[in-house]
Every structure is written in C-alpha cells, then in structure tokens.
MOPAC internal coordinates of N, CA, C and O (Angstrom, degrees):
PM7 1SCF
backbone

  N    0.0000 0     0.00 0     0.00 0    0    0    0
  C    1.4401 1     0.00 0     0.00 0    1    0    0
  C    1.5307 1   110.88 1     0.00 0    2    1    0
  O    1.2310 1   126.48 1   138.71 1    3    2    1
  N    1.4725 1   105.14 1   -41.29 1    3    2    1
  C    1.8606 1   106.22 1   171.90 1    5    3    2
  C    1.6711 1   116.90 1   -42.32 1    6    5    3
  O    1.2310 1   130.14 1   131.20 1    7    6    5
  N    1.2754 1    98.05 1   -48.80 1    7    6    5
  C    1.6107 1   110.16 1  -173.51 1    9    7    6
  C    1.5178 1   111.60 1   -88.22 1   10    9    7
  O    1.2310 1   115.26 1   179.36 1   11   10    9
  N    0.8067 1   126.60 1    -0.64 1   11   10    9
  C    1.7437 1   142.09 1   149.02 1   13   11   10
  C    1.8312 1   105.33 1   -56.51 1   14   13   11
  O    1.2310 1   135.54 1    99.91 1   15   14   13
  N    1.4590 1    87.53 1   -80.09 1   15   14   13
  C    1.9378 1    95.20 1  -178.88 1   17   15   14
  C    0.9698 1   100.59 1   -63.77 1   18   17   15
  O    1.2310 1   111.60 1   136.78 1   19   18   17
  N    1.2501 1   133.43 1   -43.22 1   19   18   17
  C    1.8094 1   102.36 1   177.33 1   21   19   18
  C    1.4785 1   136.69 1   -57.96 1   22   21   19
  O    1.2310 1   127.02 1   143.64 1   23   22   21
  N    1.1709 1   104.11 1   -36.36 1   23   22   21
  C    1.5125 1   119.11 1   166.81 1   25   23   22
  C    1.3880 1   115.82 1   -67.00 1   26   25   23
  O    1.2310 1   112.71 1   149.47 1   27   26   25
  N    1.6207 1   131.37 1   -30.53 1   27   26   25
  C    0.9535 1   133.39 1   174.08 1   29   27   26
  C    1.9946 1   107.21 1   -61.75 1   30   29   27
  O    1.2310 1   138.87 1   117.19 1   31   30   29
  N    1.6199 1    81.02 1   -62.81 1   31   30   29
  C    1.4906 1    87.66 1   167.76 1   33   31   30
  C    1.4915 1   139.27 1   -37.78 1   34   33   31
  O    1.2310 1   120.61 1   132.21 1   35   34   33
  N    1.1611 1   116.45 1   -47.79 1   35   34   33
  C    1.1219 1   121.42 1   163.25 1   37   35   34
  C    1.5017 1   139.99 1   -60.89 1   38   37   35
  O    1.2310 1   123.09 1   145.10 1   39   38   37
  N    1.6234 1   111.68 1   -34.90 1   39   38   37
  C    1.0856 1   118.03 1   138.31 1   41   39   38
  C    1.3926 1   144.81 1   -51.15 1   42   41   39
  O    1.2310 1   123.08 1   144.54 1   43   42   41
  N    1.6437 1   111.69 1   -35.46 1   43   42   41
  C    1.5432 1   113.68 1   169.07 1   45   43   42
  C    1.6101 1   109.16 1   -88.04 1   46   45   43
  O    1.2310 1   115.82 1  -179.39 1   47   46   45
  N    1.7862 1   125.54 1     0.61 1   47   46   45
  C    0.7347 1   125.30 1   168.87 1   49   47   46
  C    1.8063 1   109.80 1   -49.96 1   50   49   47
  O    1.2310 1   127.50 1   114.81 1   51   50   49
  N    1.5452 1   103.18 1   -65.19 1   51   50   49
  C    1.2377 1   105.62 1  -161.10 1   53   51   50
  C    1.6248 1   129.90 1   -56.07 1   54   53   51
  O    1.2310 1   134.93 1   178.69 1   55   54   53
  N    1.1660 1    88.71 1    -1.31 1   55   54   53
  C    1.8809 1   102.44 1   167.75 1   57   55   54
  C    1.5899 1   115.49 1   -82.76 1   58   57   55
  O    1.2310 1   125.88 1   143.28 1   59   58   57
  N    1.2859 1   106.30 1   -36.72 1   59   58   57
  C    1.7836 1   106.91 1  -167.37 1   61   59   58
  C    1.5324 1   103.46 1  -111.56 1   62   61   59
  O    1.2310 1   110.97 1   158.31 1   63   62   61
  N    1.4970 1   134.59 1   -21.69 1   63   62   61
  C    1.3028 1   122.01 1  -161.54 1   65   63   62
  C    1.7881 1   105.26 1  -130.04 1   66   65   63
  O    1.2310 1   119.08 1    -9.28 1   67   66   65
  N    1.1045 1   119.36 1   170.72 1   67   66   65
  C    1.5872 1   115.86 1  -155.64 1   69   67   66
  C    1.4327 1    81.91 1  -107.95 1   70   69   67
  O    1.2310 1   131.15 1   -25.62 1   71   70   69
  N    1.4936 1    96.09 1   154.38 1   71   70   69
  C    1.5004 1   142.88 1   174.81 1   73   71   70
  C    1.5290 1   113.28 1   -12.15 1   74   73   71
  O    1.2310 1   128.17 1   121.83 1   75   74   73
  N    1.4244 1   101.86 1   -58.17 1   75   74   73
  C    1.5154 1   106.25 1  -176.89 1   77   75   74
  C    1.5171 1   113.55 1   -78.15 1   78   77   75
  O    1.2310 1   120.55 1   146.13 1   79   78   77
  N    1.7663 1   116.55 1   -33.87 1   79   78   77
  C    1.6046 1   103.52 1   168.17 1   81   79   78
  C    1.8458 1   114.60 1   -62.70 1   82   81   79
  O    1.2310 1   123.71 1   129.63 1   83   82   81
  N    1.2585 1   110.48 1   -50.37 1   83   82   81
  C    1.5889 1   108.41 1   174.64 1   85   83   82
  C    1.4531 1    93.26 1   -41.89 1   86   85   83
  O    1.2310 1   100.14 1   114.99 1   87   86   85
  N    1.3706 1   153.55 1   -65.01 1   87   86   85
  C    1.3209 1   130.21 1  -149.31 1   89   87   86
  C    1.5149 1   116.85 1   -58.42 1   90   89   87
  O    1.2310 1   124.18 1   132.82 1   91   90   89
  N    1.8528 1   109.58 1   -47.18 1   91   90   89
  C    1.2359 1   138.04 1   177.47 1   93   91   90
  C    1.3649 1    88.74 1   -43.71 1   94   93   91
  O    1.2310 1   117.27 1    99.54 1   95   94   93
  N    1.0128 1   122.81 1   -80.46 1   95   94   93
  C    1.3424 1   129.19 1  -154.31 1   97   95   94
  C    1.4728 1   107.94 1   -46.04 1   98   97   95
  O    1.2310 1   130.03 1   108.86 1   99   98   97
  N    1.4081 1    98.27 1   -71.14 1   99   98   97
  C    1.2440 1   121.06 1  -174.53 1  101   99   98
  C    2.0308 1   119.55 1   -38.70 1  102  101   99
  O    1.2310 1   126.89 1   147.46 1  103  102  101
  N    1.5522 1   104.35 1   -32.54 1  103  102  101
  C    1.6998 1   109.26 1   167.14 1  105  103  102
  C    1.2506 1   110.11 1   -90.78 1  106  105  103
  O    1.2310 1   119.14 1   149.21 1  107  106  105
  N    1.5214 1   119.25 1   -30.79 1  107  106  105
  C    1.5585 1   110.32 1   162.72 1  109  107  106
  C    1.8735 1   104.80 1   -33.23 1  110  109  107
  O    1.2310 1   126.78 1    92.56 1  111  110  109
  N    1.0364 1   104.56 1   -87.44 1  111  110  109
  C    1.6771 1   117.61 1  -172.97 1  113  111  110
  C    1.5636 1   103.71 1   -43.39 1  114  113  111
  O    1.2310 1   127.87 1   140.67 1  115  114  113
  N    1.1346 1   102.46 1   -39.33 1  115  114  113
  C    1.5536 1    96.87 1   168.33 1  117  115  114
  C    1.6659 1   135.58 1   -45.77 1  118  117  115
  O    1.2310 1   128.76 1   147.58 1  119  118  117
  N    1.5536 1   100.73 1   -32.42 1  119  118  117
  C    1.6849 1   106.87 1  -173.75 1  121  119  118
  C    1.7139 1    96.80 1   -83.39 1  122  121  119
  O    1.2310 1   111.83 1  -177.80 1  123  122  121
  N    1.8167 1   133.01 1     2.20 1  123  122  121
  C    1.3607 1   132.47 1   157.43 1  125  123  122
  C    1.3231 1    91.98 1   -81.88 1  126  125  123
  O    1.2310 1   118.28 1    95.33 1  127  126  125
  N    1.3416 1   120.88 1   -84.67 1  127  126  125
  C    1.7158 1   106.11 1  -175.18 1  129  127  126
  C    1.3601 1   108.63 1  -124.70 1  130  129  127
  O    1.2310 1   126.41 1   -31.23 1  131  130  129
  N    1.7320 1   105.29 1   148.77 1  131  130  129
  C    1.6542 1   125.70 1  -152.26 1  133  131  130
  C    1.5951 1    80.14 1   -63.76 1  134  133  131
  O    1.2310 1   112.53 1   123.72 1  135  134  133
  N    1.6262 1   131.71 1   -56.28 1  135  134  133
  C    1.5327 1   112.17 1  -140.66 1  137  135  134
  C    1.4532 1   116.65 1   -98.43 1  138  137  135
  O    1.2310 1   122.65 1  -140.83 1  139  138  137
  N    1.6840 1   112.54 1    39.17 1  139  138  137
  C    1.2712 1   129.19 1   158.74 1  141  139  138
  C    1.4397 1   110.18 1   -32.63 1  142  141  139
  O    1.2310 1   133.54 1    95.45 1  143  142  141
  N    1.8725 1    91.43 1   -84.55 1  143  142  141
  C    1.5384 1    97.29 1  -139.21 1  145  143  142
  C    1.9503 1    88.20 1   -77.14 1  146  145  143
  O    1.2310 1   109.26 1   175.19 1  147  146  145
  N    1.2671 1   137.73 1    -4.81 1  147  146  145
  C    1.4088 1   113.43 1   171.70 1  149  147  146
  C    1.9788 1   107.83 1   -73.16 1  150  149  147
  O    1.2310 1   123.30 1   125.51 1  151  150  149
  N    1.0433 1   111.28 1   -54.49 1  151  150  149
  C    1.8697 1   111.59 1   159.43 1  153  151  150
  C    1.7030 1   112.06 1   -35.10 1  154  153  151
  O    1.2310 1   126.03 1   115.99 1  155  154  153
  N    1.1226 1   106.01 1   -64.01 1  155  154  153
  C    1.7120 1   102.45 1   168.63 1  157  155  154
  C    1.5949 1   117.81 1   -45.69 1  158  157  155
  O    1.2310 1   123.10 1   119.84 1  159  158  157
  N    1.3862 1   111.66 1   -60.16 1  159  158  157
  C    1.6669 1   105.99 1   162.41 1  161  159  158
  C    1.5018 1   137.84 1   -61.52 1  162  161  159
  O    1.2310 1   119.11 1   166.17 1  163  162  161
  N    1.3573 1   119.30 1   -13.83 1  163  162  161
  C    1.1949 1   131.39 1  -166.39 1  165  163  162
  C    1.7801 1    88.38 1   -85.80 1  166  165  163
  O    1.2310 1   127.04 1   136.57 1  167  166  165
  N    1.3302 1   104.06 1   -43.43 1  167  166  165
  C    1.4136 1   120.68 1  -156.51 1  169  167  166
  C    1.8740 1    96.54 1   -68.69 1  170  169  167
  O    1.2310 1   125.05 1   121.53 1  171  170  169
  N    1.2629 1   107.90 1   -58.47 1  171  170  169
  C    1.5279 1   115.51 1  -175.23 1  173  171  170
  C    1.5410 1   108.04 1   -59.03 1  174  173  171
  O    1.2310 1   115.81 1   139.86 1  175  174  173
  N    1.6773 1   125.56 1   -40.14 1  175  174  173
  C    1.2390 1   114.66 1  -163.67 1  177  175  174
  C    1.6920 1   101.57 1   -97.09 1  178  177  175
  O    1.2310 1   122.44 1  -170.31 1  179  178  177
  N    1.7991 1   112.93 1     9.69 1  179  178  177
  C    1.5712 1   108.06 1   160.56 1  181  179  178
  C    1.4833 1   107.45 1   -89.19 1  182  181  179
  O    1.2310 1   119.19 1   162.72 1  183  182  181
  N    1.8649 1   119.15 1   -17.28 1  183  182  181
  C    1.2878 1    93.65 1  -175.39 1  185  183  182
  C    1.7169 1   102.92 1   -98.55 1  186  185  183
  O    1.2310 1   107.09 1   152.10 1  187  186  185
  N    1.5194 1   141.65 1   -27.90 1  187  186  185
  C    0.8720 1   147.88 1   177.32 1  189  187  186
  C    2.0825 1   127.59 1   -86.53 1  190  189  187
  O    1.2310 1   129.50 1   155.70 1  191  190  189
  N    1.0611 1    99.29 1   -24.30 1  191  190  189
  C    1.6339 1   104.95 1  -163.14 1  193  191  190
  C    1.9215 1    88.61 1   -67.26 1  194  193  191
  O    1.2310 1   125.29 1   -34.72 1  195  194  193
  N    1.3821 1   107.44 1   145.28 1  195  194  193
  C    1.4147 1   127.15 1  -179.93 1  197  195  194
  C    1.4495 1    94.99 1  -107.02 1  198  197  195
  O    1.2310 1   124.38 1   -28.66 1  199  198  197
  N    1.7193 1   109.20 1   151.34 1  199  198  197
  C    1.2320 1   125.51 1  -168.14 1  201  199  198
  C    1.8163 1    95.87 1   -61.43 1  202  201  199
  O    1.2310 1   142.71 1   -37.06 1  203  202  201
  N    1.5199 1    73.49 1   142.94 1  203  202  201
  C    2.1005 1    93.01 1   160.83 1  205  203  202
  C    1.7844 1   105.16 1    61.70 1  206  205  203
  O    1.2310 1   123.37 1  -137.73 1  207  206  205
  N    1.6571 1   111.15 1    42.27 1  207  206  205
  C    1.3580 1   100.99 1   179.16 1  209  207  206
  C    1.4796 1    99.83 1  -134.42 1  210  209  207
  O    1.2310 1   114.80 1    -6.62 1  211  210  209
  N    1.2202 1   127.47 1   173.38 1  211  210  209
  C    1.2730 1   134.31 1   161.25 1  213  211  210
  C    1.2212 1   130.82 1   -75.96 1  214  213  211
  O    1.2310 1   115.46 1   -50.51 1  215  214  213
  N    1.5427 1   126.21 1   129.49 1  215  214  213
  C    1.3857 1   141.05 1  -157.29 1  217  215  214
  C    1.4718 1   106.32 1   -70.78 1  218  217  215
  O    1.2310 1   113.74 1  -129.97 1  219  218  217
  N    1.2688 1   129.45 1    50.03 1  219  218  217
  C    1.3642 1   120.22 1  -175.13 1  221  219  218
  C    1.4929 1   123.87 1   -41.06 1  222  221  219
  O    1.2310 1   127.83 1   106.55 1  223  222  221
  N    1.0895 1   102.53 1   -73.45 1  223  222  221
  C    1.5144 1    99.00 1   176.40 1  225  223  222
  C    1.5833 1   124.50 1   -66.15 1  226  225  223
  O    1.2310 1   108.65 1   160.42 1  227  226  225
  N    0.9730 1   138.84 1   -19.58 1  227  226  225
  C    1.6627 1   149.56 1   118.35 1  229  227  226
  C    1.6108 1    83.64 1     1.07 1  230  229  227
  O    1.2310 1   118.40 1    69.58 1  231  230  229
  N    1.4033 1   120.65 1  -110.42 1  231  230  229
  C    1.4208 1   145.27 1  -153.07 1  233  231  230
  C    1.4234 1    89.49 1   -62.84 1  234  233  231
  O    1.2310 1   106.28 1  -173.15 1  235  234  233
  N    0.9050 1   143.10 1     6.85 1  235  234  233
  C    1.9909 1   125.86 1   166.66 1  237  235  234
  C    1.0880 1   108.44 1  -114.90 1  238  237  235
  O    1.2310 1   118.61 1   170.35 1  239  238  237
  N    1.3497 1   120.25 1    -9.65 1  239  238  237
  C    1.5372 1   143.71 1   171.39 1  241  239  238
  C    1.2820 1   109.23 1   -79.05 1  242  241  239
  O    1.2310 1   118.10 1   137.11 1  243  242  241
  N    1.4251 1   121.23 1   -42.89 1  243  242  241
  C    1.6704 1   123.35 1  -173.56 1  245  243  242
  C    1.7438 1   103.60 1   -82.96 1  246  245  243
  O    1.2310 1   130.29 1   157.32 1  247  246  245
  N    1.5008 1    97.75 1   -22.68 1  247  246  245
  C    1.7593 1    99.30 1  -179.56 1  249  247  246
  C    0.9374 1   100.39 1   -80.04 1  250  249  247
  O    1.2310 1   100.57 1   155.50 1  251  250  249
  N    1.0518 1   152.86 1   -24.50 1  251  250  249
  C    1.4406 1   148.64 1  -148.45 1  253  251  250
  C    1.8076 1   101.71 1  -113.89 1  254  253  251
  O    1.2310 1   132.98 1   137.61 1  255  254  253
  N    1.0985 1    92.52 1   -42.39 1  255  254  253
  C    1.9701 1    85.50 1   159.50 1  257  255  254
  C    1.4470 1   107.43 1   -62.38 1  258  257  255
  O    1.2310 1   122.45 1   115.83 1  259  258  257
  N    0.8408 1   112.91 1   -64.17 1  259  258  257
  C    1.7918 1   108.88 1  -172.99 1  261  259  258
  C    1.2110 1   103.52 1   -26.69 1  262  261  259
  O    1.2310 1   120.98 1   105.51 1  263  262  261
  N    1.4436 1   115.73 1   -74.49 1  263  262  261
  C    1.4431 1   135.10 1  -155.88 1  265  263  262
  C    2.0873 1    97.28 1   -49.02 1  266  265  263
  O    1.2310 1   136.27 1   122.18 1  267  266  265
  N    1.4224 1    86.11 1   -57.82 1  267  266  265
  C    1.7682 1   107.58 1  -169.42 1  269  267  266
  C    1.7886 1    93.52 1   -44.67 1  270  269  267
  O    1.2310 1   119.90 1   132.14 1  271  270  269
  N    1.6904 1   117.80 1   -47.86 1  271  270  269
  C    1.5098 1   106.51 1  -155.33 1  273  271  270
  C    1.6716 1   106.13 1   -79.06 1  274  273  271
  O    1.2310 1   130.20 1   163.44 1  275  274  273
  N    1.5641 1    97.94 1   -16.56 1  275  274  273
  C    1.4251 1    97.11 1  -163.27 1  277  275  274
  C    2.0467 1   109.76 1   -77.70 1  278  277  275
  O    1.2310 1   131.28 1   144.04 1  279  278  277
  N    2.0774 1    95.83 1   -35.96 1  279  278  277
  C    1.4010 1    99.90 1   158.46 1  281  279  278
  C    1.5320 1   118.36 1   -26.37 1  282  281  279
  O    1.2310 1   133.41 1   102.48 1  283  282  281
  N    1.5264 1    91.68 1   -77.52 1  283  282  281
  C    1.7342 1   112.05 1  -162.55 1  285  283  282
  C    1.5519 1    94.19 1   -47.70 1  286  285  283
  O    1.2310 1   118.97 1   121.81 1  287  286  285
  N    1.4623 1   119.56 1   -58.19 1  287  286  285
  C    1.9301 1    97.96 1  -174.53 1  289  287  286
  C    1.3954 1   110.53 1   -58.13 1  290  289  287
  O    1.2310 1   115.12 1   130.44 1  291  290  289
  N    1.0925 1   126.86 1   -49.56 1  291  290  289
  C    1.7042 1   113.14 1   174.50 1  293  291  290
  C    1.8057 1   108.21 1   -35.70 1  294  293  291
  O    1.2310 1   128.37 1   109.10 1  295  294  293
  N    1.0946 1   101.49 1   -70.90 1  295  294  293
  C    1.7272 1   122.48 1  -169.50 1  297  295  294
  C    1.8315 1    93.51 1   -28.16 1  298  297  295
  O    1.2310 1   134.03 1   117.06 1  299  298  297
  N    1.3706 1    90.47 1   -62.94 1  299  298  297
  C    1.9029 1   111.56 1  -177.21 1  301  299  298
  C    1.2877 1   112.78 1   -24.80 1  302  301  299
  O    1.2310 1   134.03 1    87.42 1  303  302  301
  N    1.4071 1    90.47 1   -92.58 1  303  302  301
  C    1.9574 1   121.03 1   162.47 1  305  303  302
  C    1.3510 1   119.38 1   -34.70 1  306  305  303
  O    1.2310 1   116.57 1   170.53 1  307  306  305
  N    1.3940 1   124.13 1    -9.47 1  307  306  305
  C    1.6652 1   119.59 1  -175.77 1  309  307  306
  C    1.3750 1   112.76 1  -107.90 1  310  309  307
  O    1.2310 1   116.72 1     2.60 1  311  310  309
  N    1.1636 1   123.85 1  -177.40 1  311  310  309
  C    1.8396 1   103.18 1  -155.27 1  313  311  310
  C    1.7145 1    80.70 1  -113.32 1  314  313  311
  O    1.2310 1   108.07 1  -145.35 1  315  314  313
  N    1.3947 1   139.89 1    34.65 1  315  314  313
  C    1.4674 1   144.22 1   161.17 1  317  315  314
  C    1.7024 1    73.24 1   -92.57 1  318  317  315
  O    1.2310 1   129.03 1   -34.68 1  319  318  317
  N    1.3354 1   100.21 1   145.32 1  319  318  317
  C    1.2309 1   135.67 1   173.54 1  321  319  318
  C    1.6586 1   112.39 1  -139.25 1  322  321  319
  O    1.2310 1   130.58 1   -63.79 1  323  322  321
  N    1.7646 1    97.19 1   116.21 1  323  322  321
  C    2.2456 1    96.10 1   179.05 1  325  323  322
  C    1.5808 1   100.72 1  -113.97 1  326  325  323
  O    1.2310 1   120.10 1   180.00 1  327  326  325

C-alpha cells in the first residue's frame, strides 16, 4: 500500500510542487518500482514541455531508472534481505 501512495503521490505531485520535489519524490517511489520516476517524467514533460525543446525530465527520469533498477538488483542479489 506504501508503494501505491507513493506513486500516486508523485504523480499528483507534479501539479502542486516544483520540479525538484517531483524528482525527490518521484525516486523515493522509485526504490518500490525502478520505472517510476521515467512515467513521472514522461508524464510532466507531456503536461509542461514547449514545442521544439528537449525532454529534460523525460531523460533524468530514464537515468534515474537505470540507476534505481540497477540498485534494486544489487539490493536483490545481496544476502540483506527487505
């Protein structure tokens, strides 16, 4: 249920709170599942990105999955068990 509201959260983040809390947020929920914060960015730069620009948060979103999925297999693979 934690990782439910967070993901919810993070999504209704991007309406009320600035750029850098949606990110926070958005990798919080991320360490439940890696492809949060790229959905969170995809999501923010369909409601905000202006024609003919670069998808920033899109692409800090896909880095940040990487990073997030590659955590979780370490985390996985290590004899710490959550």
């Amino acid at each position: 249920m934690t990782s439910f509201g967070l993901m919810v959260a993070a999504f209704l983040s991007v309406f009320v709170l600035p750029s850098v809390a949606v990110m926070l947020i958005a990798i919080v929920a991320g360490f439940f599942s890696p492809l949060v914060p790229f959905a969170v960015g995809m999501f923010s730069d369909l409601l905000y990105l202006p024609p003919q620009t670069l998808p920033m948060m899109t692409l800090l979103g896909a880095l940040a999955s990487v990073v997030l999925y590659a955590v979780q297999r370490f985390v996985k693979t290590s004899i710490i068990d959550y």
